[in-house]
C-alpha positions in Angstrom: 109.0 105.6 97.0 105.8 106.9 97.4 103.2 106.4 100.6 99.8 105.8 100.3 99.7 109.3 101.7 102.2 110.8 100.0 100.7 110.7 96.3 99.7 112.6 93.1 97.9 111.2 90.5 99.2 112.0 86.8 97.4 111.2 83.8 99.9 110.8 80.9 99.8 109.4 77.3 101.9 107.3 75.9 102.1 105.2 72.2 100.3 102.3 71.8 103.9 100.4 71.3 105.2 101.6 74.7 102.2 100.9 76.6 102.5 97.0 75.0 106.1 97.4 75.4 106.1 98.2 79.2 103.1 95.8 79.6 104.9 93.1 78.5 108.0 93.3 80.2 105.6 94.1 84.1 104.1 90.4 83.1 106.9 88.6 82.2 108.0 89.7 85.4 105.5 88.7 87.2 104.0 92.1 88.5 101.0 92.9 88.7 98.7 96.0 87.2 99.4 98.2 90.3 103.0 97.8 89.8 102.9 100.3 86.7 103.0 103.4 89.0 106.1 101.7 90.7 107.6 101.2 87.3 106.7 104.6 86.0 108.3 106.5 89.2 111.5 104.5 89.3 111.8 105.2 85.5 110.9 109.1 86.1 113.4 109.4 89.2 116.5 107.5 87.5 115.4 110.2 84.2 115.8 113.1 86.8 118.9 112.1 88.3 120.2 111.3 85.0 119.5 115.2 83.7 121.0 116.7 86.5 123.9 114.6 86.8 124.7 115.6 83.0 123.6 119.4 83.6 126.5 119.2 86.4 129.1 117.4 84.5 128.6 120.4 81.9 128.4 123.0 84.7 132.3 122.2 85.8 133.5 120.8 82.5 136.0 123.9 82.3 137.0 122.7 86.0 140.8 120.9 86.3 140.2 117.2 87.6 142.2 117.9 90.4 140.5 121.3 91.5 137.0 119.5 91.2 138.1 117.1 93.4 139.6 119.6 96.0 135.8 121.4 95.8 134.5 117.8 96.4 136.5 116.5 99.3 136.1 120.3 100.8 132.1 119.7 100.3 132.4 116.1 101.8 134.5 117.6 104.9 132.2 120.4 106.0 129.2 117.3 105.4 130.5 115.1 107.5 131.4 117.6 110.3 128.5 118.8 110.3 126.6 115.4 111.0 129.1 114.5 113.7 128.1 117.7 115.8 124.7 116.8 114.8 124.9 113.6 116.3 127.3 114.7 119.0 124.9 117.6 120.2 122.5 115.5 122.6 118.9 116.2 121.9 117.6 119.5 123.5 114.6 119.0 126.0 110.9 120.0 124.4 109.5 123.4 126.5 
């Protein structure tokens, strides 16, 4: 989530029925007026996952389920090999 310094403000518009909707819902769970940003980014970041999940499903949709799962264990591999000599490099000295 978002720091206090790490912030832009957005003004959006929204129906009169979502803004009762989502209202609602914040007090019947107890949060508080503040917590609409919270609400809003969670919503806005599960949206944009959401998108590009579907975009990629479409992008290898032509793709055998056995040879996407070669290109994702081969991705995983060189991932994880390249954190282990991460974290087996020891930190180099500052100059």
């Amino acid at each position: 989530m978002a720091t206090p310094d790490n912030t832009t403000r957005w003004t959006v518009k929204v129906s009169k029925d979502t803004d009762i909707a989502v209202r609602s819902l914040l007090a019947q769970r107890g949060l508080k007026k503040g917590d609409l940003s919270k609400f809003i980014e969670e919503a806005v970041r599960w949206r944009v996952f959401e998108q590009t999940l579907s975009e990629t499903r479409a992008a290898f949709s032509d793709l055998d389920p056995e040879a996407l799962q070669d290109l994702i264990d081969e991705a995983t591999e060189a991932v994880r090999h390249e954190r282990r000599q991460t974290l087996a490099s020891p930190p180099k000295p500052e100059s």
